[in-house]
N, C-alpha and C positions, 0 to 999 in steps of 0.2 A: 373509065372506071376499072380498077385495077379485078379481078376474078373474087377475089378474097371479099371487097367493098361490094362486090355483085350476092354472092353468096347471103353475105350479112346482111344486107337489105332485105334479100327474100327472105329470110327470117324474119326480120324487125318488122316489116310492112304487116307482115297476120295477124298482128296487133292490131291492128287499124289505127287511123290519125288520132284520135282523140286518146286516146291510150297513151301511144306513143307520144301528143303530146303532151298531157297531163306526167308521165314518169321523165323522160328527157326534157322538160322544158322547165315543168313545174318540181318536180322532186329534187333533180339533181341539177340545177342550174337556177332556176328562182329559190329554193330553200338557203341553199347555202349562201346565194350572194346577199340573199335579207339577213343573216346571220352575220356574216362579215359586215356590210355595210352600215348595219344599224348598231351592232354593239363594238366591233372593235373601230372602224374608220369613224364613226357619227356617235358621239360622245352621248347616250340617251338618259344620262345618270345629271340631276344638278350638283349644286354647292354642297348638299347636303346629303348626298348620297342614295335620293330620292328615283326611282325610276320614271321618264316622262313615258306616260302611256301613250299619249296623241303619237308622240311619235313614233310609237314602236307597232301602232295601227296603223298610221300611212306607209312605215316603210314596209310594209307586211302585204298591204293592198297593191301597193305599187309593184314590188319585186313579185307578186305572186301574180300581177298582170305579166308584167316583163318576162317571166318566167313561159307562162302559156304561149306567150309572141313571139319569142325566143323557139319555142321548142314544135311551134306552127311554120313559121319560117324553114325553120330546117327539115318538119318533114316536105315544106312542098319544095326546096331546093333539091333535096334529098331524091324525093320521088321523080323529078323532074331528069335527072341525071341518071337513075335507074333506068327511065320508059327510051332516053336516046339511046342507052346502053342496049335496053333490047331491038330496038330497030336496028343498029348497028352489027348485033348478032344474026339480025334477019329472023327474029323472032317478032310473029304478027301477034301475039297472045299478049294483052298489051295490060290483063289485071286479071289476079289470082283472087 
């Protein structure tokens, strides 16, 4: 882990996980891929230029799961990479 990715983690970490991943997982990573997914790639308009609700509820459920999975995943990748970084430093203080 580069000094720079060390630094920015001990910032990002005082957030705590659930924070962290509700804003990186859910805000800015499940928002927007429901947004792309569902109106511009998944066609949710018919024939008649009607919006299909169903689906613009499951793709919103879905990506907004996807999203928190996503952004749990990376803190605990994330975190995981940080705690060998500090043993590596010979750093025994192992959480802020």
């Amino acid at each position: 882990m580069k000094d720079k990715d060390f630094k920015n983690w001990q910032q990002k970490r005082k957030q705590g996980a659930v924070k962290f991943t509700l804003v990186q997982g859910l805000l800015c990573w499940g928002i927007p891929m429901f947004i792309v997914m569902t109106f511009v790639v998944n066609d949710v308009f018919d024939e008649q230029g009607v919006i299909q609700w169903a689906q613009v509820v499951i793709g919103a459920v879905t990506w907004s799961i996807g999203g928190c999975l996503f952004g749990g995943f990376l803190w605990f990748v994330t975190e995981g990479q940080y705690q060998k970084e500090l043993q590596k430093r010979g750093n025994t203080e192992q959480s802020t």
